[in-house]
VOPAGU-2260 file (C-alpha; in pm, 1 decimal, decimal comma):
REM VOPAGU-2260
SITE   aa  ch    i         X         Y         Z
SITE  UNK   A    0   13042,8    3852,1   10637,0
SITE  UNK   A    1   13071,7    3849,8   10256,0
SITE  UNK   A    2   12935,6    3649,7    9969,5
SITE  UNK   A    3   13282,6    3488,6    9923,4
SITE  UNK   A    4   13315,9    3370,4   10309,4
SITE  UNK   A    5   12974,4    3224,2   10288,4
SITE  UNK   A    6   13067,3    3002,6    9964,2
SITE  UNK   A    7   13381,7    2888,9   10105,6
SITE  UNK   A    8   13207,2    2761,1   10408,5
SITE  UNK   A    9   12919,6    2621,0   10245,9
SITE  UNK   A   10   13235,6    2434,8   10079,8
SITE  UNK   A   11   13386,1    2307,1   10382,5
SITE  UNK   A   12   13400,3    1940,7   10388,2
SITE  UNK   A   13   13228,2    1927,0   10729,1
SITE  UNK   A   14   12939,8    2173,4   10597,8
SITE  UNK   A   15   12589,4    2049,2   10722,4
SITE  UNK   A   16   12435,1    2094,5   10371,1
SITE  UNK   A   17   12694,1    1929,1   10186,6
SITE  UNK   A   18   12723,7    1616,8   10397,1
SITE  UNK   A   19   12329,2    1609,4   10394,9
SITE  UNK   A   20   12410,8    1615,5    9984,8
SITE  UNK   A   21   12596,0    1293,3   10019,2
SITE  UNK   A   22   12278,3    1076,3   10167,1
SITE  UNK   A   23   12055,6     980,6    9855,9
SITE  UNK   A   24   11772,8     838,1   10050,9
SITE  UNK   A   25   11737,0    1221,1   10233,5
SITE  UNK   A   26   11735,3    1403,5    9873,6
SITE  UNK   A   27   11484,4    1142,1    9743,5
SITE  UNK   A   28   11306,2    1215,6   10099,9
SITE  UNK   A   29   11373,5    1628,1   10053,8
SITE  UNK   A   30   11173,5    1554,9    9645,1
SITE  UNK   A   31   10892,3    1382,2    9774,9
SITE  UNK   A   32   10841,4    1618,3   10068,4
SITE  UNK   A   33   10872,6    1933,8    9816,9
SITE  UNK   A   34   10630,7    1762,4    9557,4
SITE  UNK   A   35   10357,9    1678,1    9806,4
SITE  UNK   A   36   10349,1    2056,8    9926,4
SITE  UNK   A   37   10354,4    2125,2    9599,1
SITE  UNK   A   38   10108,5    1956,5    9511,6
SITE  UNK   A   39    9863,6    2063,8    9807,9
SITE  UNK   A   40    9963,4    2410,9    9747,2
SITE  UNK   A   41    9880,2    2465,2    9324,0
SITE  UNK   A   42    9572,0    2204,5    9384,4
SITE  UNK   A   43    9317,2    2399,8    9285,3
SITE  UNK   A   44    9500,2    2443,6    8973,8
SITE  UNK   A   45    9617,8    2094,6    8924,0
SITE  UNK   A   46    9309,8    1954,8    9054,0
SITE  UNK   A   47    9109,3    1851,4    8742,4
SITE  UNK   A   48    8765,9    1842,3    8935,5
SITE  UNK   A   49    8623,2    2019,3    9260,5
SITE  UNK   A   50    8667,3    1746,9    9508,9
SITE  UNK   A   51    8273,8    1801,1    9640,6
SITE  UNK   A   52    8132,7    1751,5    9274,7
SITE  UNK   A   53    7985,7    1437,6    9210,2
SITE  UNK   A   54    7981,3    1339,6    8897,0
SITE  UNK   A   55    7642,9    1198,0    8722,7
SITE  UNK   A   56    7918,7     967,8    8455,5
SITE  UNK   A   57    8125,3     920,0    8786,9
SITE  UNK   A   58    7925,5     565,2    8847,0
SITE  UNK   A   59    7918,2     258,4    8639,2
SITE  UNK   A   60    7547,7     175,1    8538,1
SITE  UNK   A   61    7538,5     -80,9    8842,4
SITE  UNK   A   62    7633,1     247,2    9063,4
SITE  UNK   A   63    7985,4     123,2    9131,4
SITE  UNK   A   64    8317,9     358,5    9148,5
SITE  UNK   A   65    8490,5     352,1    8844,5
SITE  UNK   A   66    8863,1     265,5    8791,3
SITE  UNK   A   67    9157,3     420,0    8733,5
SITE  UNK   A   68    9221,1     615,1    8406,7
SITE  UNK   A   69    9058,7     750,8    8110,4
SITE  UNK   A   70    8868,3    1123,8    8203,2
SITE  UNK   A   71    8972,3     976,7    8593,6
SITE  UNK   A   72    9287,4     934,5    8651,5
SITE  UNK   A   73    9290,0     765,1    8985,6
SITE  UNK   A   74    8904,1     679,5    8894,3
SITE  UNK   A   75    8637,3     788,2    9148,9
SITE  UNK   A   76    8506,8     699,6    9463,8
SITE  UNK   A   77    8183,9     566,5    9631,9
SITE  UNK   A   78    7975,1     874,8    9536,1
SITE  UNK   A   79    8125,5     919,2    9201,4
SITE  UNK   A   80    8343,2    1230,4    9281,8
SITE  UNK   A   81    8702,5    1231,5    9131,4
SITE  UNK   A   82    8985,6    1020,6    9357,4
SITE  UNK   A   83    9268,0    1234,4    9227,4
SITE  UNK   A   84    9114,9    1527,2    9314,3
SITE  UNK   A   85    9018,1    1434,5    9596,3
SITE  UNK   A   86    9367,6    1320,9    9725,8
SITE  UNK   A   87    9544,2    1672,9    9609,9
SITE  UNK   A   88    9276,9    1826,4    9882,0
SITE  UNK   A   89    9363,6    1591,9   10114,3
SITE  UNK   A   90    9730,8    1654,5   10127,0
SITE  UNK   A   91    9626,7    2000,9   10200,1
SITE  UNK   A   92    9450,2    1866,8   10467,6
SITE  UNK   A   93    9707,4    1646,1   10628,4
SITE  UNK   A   94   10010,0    1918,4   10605,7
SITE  UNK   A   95    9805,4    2149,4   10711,6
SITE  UNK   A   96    9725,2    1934,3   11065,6
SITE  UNK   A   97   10090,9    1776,4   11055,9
SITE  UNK   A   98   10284,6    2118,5   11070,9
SITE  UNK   A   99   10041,0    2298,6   11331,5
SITE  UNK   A  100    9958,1    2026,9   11569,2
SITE  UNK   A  101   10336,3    1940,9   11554,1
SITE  UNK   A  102   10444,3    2274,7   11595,0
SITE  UNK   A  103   10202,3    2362,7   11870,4
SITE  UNK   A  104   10326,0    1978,0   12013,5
SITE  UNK   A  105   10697,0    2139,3   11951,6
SITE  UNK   A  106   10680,6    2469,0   12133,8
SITE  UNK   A  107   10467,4    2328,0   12418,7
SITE  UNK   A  108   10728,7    2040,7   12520,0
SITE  UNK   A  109   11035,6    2266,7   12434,0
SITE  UNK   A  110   10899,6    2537,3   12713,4
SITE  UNK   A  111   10816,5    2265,3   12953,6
SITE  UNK   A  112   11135,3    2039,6   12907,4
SITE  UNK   A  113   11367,3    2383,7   12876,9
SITE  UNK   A  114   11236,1    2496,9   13240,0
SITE  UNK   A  115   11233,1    2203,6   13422,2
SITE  UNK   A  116   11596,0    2101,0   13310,3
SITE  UNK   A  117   11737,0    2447,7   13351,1
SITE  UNK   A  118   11539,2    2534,2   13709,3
SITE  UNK   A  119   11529,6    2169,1   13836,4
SITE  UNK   A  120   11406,0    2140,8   14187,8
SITE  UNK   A  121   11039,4    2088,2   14255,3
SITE  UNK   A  122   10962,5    2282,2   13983,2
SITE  UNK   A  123   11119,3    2037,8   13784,8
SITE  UNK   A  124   10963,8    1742,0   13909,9
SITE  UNK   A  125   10618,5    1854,4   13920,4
SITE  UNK   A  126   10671,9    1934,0   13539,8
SITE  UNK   A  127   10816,7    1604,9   13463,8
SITE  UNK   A  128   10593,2    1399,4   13667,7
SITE  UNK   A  129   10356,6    1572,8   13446,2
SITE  UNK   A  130   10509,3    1454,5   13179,4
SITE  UNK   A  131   10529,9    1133,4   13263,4
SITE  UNK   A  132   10154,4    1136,1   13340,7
SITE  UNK   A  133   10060,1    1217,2   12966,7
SITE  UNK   A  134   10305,9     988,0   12857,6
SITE  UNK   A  135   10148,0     682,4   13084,2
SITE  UNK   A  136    9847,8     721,2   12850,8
SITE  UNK   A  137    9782,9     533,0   12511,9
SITE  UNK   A  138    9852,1     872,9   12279,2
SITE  UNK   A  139    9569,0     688,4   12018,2
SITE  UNK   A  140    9323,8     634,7   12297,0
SITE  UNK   A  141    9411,2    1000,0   12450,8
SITE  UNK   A  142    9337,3    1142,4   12126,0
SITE  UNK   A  143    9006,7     935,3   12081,6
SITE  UNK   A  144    8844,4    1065,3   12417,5
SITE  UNK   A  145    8978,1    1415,9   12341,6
SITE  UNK   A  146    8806,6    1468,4   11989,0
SITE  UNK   A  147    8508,5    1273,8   12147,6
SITE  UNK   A  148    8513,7    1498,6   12373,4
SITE  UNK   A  149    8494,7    1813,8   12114,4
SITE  UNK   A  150    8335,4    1861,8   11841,6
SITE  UNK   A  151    8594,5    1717,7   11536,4
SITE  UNK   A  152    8708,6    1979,6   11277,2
SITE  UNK   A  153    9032,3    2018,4   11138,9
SITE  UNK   A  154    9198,0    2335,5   11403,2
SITE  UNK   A  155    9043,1    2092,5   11668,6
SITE  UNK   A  156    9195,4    1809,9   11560,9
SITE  UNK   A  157    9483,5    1933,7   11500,9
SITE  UNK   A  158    9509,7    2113,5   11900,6
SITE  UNK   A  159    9409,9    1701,9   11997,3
SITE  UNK   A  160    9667,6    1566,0   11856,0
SITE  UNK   A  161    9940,8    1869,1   11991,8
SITE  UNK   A  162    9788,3    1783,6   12334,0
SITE  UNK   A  163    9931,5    1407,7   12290,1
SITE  UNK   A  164   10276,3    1452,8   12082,3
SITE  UNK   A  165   10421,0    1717,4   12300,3
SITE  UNK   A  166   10551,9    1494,3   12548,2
SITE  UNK   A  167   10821,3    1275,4   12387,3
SITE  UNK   A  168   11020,6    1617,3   12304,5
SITE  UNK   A  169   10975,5    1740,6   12653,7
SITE  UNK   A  170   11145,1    1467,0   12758,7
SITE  UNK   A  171   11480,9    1497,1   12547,7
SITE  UNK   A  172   11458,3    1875,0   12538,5
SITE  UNK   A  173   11435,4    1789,9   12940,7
SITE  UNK   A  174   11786,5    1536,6   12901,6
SITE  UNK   A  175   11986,1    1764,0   12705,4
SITE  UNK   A  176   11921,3    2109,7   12922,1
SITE  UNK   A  177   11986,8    1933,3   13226,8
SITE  UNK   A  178   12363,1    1801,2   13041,3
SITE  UNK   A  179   12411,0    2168,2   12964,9
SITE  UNK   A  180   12289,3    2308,9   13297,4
SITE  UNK   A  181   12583,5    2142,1   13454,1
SITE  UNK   A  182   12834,1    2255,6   13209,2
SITE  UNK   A  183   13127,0    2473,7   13339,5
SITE  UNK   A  184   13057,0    2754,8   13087,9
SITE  UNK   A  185   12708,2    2784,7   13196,1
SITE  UNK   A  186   12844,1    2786,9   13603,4
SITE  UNK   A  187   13061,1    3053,9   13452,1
SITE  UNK   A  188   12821,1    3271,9   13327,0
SITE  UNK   A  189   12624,3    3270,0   13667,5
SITE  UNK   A  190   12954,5    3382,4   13852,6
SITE  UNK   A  191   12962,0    3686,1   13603,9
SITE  UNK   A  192   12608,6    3773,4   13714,3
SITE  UNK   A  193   12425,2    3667,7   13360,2
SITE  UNK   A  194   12057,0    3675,6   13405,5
SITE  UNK   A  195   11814,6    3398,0   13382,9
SITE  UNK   A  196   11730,2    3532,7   13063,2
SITE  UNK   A  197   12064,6    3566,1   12913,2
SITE  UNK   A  198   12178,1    3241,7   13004,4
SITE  UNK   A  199   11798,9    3029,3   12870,6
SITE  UNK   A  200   11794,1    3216,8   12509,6
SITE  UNK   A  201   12192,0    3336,7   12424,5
SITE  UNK   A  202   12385,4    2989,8   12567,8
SITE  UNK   A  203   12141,8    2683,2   12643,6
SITE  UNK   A  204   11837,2    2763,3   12356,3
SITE  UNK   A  205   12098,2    2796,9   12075,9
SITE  UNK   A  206   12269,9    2430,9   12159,6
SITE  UNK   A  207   11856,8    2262,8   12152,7
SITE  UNK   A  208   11783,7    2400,2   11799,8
SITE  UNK   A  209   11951,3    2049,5   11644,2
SITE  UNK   A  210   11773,7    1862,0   11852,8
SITE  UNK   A  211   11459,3    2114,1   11802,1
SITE  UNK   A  212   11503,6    2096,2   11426,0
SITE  UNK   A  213   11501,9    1698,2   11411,4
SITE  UNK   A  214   11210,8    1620,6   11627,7
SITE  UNK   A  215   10986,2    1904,3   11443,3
SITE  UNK   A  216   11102,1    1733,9   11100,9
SITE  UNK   A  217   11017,9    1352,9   11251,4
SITE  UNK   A  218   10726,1    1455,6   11426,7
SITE  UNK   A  219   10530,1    1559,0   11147,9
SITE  UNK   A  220   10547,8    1192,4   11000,8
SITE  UNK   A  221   10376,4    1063,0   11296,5
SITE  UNK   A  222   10104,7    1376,5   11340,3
SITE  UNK   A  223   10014,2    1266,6   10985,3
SITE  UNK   A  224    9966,4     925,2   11046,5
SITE  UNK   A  225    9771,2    1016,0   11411,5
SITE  UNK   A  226    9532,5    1279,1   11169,6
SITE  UNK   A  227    9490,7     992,9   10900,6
SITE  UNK   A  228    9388,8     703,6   11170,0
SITE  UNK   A  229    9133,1     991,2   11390,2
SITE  UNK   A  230    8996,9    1048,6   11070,3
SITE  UNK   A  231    8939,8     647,9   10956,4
SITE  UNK   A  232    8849,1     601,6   11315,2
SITE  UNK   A  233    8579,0     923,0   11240,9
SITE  UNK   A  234    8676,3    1138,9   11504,9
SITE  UNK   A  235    8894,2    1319,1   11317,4
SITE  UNK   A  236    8844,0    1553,3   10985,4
SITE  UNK   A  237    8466,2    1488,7   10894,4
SITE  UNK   A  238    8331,9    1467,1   10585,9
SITE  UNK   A  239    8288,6    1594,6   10336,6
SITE  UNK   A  240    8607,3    1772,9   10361,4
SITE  UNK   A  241    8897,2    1558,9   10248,5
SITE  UNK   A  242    9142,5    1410,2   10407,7
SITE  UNK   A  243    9326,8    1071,3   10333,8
SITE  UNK   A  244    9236,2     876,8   10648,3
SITE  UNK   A  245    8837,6     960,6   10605,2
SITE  UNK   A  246    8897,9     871,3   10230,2
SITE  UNK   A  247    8978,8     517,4   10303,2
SITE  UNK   A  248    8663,6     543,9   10624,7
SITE  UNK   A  249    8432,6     658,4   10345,5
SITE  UNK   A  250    8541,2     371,4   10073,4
SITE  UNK   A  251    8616,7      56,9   10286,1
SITE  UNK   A  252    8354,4     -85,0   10234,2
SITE  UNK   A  253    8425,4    -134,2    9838,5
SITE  UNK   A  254    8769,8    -235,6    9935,4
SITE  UNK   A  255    8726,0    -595,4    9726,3
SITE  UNK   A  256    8544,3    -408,6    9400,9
SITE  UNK   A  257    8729,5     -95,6    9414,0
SITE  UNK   A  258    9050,4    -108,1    9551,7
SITE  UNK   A  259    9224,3     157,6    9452,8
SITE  UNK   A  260    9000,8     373,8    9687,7
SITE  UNK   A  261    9217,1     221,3    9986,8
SITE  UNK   A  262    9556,9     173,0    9820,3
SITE  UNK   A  263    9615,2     521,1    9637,5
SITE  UNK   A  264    9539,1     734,4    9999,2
SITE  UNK   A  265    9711,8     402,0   10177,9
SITE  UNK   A  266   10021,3     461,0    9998,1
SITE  UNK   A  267    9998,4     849,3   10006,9
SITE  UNK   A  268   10015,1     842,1   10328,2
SITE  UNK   A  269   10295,0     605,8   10357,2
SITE  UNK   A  270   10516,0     799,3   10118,8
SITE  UNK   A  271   10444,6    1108,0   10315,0
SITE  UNK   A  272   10554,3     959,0   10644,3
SITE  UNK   A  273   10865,8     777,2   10498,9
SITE  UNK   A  274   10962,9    1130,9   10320,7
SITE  UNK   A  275   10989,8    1316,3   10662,5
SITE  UNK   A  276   11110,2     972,1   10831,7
SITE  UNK   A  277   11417,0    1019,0   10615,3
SITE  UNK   A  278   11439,5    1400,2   10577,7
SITE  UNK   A  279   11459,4    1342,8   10993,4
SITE  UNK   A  280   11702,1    1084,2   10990,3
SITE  UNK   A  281   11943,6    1270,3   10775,9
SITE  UNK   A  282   11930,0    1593,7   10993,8
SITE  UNK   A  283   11991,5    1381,0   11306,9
SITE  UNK   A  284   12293,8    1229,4   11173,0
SITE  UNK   A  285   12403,3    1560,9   10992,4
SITE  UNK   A  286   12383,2    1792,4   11304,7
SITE  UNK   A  287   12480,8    1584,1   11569,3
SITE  UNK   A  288   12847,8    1590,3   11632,1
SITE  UNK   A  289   12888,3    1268,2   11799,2
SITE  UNK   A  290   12788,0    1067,2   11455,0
SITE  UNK   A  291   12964,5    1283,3   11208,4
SITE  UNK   A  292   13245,3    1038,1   11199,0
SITE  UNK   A  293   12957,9     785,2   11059,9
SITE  UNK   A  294   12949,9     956,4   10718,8
């Protein structure tokens, strides 16, 4: 296909990128989510200070963080190490756990919901009663007694928390292969012999990436927010390694002199969760045909 066919359906009026164009809230959400990688990405070159230093000026003279600007920009914390710096590590930290453990949580429910909607039967039910097993259980309190359970560090938290969110997208990736199981062109392609093979990966596989797309952009909002409340909760990422749910653990306790300490990693991670919240929402309404007439 050439350059020129490309452009002119990029062009198209009922091109995916340009009616994701038209939604301001999912470019504002598309900014903040390329900043914040960004920003985790180039921060040991943004960061002005290693986040593990502590600083002997970091402390006022009654040993209390100081605030907010001057050589801190975001001021420092309870040990007098630098905030800002500190939060540019973090985001490392949280990305890092969002896009694994929800990637891990994203293959693991797309293999189990894909086979027991396209095979059915009691393999089927034994995979969705399964399912509905992990799903009967609090997914905060399932976390808890898993990283209890092992020893907290950020690969294991981030394998806890895959071991909790997988089950929501087995269940729709479940739905939607069963709707296409029992469509005529898939009964057709079994009369003409197609192997199981053929059939999972070249006709059902290719209709789920939407779907697959929009729950791996959503689901990193709420692996995020699972990381940041392990971590306040102190089974998650331990100190001193950064991360903006043990941030506000490690500063709570100055919350009335200091804070800053709890609303600049507060508010990170809401502005992380709403970014992806909206990137998701636009790519739900964008690739799925039944709500392209809501444009």
């Amino acid at each position: 296909m050439s350059d020129t066919t490309m452009k002119s359906i990029a062009r198209r009026p009922d091109s995916a990128w340009v009616r994701l164009r038209r939604r301001k809230m999912a470019l504002v959400g598309m900014a903040l989510v390329i900043l914040i990688f960004g920003a985790s990405i180039l921060a040991p070159w943004i960061a002005p200070y290693d986040p593990f230093e502590q600083h002997f000026d970091g402390l006022t003279l009654f040993g209390e963080p100081l605030p907010p600007g001057g050589e801190y920009l975001l001021g420092t914390d309870l040990l007098g190490r630098d905030l800002f710096s500190r939060l540019l590590y973090g985001a490392r930290t949280s990305l890092i756990i969002g896009v694994v453990a929800n990637g891990i949580a994203l293959i693991i429910g797309t293999v189990v919901g894909l086979t027991a909607g396209f095979f059915q039967g009691w393999i089927g039910a034994v995979l969705m009663r399964f399912t509905d097993l992990m799903m009967a259980f609090p997914a905060l309190l399932l976390a808890i007694c898993l990283a209890a359970v092992f020893q907290p560090s950020l690969w294991i938290v981030a394998f806890v928390i895959a071991m909790v969110n997988w089950v929501q997208t087995a269940r729709v990736i479940y739905t939607e292969t069963t709707a296409l199981t029992a469509r005529d062109f898939i009964a057709a392609e079994r009369t003409l012999g197609a192997s199981t093979a053929r059939i999972l990966f070249k006709h059902i596989l290719p209709h789920l990436v939407p779907t697959i797309i929009v729950w791996g952009t959503l689901g990193i909002s709420t692996t995020v927010l699972l990381e940041a409340t392990l971590s306040y909760l102190g089974v998650g990422v331990q100190p001193p390694t950064p991360s903006w749910g043990n941030i506000i653990f490690e500063n709570q306790t100055y919350f009335q002199a200091a804070p800053w300490l709890v609303f600049f990693p507060g508010a990170a991670i809401v502005v992380l969760a709403l970014a992806f919240n909206l990137v998701g929402d636009a790519l739900r309404d964008v690739l799925d045909p039944t709500l392209r007439g809501s444009d």
